[in-house]
N, C-alpha and C positions, 0 to 999 in steps of 0.2 A: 630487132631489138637494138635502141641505140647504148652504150657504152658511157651509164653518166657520169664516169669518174674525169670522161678526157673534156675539157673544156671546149676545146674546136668544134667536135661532133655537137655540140650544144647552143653553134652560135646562129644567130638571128636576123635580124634585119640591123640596121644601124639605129640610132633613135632620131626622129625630126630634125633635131638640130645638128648633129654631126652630115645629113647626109645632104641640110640644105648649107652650111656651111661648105662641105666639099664641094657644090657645085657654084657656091658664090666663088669661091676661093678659084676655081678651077677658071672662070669665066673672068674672074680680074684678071688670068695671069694672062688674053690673048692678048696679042696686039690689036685687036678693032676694039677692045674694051681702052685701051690707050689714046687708040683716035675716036671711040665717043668722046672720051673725056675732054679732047684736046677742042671737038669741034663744040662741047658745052662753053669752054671757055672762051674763043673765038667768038659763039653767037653771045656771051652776056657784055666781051670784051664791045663787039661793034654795035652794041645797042645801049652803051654809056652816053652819046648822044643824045639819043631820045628821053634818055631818063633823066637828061644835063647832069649826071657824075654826081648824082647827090647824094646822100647817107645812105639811103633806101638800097641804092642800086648797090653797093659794098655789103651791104650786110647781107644780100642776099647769096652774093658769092661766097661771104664770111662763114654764114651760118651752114651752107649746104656743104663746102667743103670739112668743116669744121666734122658736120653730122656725121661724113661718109666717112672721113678719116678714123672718129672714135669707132665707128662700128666695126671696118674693118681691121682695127689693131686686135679685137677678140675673135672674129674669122682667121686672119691669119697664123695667132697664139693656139687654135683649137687645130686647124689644120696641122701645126708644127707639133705639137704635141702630140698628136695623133701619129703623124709619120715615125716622130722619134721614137715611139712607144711601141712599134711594128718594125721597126730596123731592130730594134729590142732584143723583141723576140724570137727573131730572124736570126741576129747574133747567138744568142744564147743556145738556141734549136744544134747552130751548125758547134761548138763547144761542147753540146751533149754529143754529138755524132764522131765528133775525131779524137780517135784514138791519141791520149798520150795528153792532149788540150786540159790546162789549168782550169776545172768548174768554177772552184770561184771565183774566179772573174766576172761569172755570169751576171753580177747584181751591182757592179763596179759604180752606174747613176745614181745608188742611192747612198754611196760612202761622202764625208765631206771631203774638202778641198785638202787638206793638210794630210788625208790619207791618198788620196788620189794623186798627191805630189810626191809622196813617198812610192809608190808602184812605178808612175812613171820615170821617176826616175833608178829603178832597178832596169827598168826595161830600159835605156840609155845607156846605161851602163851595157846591160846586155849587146847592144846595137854596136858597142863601140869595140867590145871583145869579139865580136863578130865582122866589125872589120876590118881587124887590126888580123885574124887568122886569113880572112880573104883575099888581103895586100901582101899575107906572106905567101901565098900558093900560086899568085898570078907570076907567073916567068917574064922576067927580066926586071921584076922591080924586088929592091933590096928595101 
């Protein structure tokens, strides 16, 4: 009997598009996806020639780089999203676990900016009282 309260014990397959995205995304990032690239633009580059560099031949490089780029900015935004969203949780996981560890922290992405500049900077403050006791213990510095 699984346990429906805990979300994990509940989870699935990814859906089409997260799992064809991770492998677009995964496959841009080798370097022979680099020298495809490199050697598309080499053969359109040395076949201006042929086509005597006319409108035609530009817009073809125009439009396909054009294409690949719009697509890939929402492949790479799902893929970041997705990581971010899993360091997330990761964080938060190990905050429920340590003893003594601030919880509410745990939700700190969804605060805005002018609350997020107020923690950080307690936590500076923090860092700075921290090593200002560090520089008094270390022997031989006054």
């Amino acid at each position: 009997m699984t346990d429906t309260s805990d979300p994990i014990s509940n989870l699935g397959r990814a859906s089409l598009f997260s799992r064809l995205s991770q492998a677009v995304a995964r496959y841009a990032g080798k370097p022979a996806t680099t020298f495809v690239a490199l050697a598309v633009i080499l053969v359109w580059a040395a076949s201006g020639p042929f086509f005597g560099f006319n409108d035609t031949w530009q817009l073809v490089i125009n439009t396909s780089t054009t294409i690949v780029t719009f697509l890939m900015v929402f492949i790479i935004q799902n893929s970041q999203n997705r990581d971010t969203a899993a360091m997330q949780i990761k964080l938060d996981e190990l905050l429920l676990k340590i003893e003594g560890a601030r919880e509410e922290l745990m939700d700190l992405e969804e605060l805005d900016e002018e609350k997020l500049a107020t923690i950080r900077d307690d936590y500076e403050q923090r860092a700075a009282k921290a090593r200002g006791r560090a520089e008094c213990s270390v022997p031989g510095v006054t």
